[in-house]
MDTraj code that builds the backbone (N, CA, C; nanometers):
import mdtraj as md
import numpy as np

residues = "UNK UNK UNK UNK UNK UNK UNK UNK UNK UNK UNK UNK UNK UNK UNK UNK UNK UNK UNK UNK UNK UNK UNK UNK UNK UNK UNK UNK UNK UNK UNK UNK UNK UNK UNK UNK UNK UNK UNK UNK UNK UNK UNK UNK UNK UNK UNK UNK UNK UNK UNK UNK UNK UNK UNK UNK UNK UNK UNK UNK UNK UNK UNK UNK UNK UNK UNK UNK UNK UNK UNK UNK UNK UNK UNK UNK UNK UNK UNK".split()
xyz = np.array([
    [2.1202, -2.3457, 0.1562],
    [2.0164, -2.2445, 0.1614],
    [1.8934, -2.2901, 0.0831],
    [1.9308, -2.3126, -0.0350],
    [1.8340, -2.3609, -0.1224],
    [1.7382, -2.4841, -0.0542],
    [1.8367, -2.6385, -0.0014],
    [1.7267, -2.7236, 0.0783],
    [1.6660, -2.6540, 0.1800],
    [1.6742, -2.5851, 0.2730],
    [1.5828, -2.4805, 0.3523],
    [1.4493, -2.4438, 0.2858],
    [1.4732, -2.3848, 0.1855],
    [1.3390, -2.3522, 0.1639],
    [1.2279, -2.4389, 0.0855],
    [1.3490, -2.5471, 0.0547],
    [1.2330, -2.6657, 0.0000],
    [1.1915, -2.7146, 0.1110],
    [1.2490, -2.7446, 0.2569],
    [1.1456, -2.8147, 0.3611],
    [1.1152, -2.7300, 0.4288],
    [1.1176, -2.5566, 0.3792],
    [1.0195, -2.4924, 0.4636],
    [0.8881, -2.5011, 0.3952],
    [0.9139, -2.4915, 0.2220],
    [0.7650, -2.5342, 0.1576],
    [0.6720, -2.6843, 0.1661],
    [0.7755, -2.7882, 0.2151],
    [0.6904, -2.9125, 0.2063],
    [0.6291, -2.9111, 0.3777],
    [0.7031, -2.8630, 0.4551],
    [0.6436, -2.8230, 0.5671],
    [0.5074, -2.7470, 0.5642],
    [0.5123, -2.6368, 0.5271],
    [0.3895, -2.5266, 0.5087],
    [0.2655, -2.6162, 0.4038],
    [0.3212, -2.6691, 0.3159],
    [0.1954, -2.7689, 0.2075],
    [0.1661, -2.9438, 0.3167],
    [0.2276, -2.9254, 0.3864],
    [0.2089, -3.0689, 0.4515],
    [0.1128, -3.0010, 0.5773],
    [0.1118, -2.9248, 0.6125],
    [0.0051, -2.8496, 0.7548],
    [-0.0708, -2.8218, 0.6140],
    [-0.0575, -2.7403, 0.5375],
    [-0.1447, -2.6966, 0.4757],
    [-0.3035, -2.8118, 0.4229],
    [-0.2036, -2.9198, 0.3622],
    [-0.3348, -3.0145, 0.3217],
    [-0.3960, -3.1214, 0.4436],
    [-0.3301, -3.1153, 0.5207],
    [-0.4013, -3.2536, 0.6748],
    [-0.4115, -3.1542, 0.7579],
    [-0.4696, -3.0547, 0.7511],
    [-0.5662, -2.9761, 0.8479],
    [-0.6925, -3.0745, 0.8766],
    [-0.6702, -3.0634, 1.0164],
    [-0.7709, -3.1001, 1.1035],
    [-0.8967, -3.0037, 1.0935],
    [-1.0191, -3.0622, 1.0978],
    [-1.1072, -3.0166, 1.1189],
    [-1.1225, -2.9154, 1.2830],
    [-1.1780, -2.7926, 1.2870],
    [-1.1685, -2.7220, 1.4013],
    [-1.3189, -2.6964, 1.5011],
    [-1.2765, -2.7301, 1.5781],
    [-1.4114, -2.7179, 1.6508],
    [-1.4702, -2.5628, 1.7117],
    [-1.4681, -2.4697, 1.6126],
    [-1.5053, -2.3898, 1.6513],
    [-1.6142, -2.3152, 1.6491],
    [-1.6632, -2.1632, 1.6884],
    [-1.7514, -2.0932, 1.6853],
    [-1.7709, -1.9421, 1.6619],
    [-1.8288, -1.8705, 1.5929],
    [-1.8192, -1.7438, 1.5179],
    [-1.9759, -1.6993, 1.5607],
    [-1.9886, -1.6355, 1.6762],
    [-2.0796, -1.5816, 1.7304],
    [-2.1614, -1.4634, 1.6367],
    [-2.2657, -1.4537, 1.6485],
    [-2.3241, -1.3380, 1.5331],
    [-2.2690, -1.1721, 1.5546],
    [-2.2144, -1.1236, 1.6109],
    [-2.1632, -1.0178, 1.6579],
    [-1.9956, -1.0222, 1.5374],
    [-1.9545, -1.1603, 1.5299],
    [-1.8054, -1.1353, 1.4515],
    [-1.8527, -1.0530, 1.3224],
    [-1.9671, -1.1431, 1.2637],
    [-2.0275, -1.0549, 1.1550],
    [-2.0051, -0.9243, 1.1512],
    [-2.0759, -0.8482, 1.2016],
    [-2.1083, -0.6836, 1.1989],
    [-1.9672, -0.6330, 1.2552],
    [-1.8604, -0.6759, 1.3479],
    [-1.7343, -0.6192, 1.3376],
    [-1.6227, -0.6298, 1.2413],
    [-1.6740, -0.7782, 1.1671],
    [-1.5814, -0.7827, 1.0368],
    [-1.5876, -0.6793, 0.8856],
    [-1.7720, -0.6330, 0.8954],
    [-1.8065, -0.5610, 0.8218],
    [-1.7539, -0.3932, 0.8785],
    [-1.7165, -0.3661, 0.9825],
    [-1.6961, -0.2425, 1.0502],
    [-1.5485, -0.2284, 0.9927],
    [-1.4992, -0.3158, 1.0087],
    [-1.3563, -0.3073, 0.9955],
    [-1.2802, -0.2524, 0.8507],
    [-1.4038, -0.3613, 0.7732],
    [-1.3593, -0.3260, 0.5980],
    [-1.4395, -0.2012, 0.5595],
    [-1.5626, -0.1454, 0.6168],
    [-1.5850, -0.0181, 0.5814],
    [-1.4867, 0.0698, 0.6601],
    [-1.4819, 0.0768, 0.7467],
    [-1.3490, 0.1378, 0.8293],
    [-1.1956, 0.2007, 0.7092],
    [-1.2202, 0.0631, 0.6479],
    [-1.0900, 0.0382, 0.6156],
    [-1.0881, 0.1499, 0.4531],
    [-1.1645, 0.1142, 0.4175],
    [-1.2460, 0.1816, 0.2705],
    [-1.2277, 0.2929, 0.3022],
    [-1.3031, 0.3773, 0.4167],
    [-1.2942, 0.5047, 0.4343],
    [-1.1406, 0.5691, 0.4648],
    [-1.1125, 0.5199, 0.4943],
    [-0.9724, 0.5417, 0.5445],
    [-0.8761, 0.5805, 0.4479],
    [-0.8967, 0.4304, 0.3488],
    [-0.8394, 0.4477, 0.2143],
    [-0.8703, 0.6139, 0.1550],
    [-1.0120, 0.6091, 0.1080],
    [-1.0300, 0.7488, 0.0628],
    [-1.0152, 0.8449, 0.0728],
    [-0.9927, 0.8725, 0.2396],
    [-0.9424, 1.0102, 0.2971],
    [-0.8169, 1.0120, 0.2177],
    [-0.7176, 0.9378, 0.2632],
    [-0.5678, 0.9375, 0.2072],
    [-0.5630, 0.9473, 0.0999],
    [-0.6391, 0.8901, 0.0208],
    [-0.6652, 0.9627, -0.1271],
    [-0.6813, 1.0825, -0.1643],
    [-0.7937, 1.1181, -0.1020],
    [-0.8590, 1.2661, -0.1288],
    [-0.7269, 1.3798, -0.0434],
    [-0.6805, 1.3507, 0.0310],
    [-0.5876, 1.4090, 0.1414],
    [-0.4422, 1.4398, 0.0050],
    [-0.4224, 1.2999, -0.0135],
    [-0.2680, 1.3050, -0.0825],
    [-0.2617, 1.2793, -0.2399],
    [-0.4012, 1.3446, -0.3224],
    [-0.4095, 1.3165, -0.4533],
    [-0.3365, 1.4011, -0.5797],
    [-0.2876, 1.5273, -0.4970],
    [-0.2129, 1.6162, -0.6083],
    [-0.0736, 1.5522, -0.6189],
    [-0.0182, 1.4733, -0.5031],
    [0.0615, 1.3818, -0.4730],
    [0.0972, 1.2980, -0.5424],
    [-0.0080, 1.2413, -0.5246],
    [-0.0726, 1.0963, -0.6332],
    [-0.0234, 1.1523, -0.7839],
    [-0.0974, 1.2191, -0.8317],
    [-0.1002, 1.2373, -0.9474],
    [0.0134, 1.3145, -1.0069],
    [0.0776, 1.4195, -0.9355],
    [0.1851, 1.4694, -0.9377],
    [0.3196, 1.3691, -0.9912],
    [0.3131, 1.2515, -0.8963],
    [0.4113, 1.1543, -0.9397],
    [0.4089, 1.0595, -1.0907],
    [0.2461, 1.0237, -1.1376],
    [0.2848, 0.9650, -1.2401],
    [0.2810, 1.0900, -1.3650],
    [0.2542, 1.2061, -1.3389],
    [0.2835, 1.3013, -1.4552],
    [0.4406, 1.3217, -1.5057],
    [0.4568, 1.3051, -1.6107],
    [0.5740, 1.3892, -1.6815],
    [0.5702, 1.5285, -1.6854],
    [0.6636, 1.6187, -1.6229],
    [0.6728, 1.7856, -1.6433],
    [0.8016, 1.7729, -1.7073],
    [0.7854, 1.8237, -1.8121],
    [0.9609, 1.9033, -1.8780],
    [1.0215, 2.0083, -1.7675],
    [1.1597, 1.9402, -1.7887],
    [1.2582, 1.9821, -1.7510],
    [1.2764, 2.1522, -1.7475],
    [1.3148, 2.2421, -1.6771],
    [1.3677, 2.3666, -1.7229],
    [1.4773, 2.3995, -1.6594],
    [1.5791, 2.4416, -1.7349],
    [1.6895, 2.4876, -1.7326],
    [1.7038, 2.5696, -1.6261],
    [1.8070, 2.5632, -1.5527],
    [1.8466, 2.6344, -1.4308],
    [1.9322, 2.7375, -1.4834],
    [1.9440, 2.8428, -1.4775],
    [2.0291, 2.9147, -1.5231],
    [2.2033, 2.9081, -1.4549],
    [2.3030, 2.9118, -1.5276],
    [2.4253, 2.8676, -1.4604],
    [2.4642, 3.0032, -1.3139],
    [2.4505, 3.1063, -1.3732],
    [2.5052, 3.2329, -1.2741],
    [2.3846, 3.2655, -1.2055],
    [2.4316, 3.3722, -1.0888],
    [2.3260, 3.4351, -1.0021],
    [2.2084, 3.4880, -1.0883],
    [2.1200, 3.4623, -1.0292],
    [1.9992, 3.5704, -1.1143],
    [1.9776, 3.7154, -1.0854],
    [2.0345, 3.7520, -1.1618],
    [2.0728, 3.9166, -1.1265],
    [1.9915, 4.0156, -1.2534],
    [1.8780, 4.0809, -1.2629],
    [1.7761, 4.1489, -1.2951],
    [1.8852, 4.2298, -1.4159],
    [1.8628, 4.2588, -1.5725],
    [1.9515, 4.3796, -1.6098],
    [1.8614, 4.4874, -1.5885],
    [1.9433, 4.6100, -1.5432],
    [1.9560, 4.7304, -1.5661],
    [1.9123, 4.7955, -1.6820],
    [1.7911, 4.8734, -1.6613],
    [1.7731, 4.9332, -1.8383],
    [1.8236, 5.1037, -1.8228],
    [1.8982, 5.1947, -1.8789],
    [1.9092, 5.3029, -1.8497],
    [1.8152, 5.3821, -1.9313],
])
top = md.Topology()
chain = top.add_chain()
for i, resn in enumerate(residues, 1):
    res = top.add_residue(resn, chain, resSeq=i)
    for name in ("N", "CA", "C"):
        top.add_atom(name, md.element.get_by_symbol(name[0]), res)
traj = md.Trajectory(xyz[None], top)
C-alpha cells in the first residue's frame, strides 16, 4: 500500500515538473466570466450566511445545561 502512494507521488511530481509548454488561448470574454463566477460565488456565500447565522453562532456558543426534571410535570394545586 505504502509503495502505491510513493509512485502515485513521483508520478504526479514527474508530470508535474516536465510540463510541456501549451499552445493555448484565453479569449477576452474568459476574463469577465471568471470575474462573474467569483462575485457569484461571494454573494452566495453571504446569503448563506445571513440566511443560517443564528445557526452559525448558535453552534460555537456555550449554553448551560438545565436540568430536566425526572417525573411528569404536573402543576401543584394550591387550596
Amino acid at each position: 500500500m505504502k509503495s502505491r502512494i510513493v509512485w502515485f507521488a513521483l508520478f504526479l511530481l514527474y508530470f508535474g515538473l516536465v510540463a510541456l509548454p501549451a499552445q493555448a488561448y484565453i479569449d477576452p470574454g474568459s476574463g469577465s466570466f471568471i470575474f462573474q463566477v467569483v462575485v457569484g460565488g461571494l454573494l452566495g456565500a453571504a446569503f448563506a450566511i445571513k440566511t443560517f447565522w443564528r445557526r452559525i453562532v448558535g453552534f460555537f456558543q456555550r449554553k448551560p445545561r438545565t436540568e430536566v426534571p425526572a417525573g411528569p410535570n404536573v402543576p401543584e394545586q394550591v387550596d
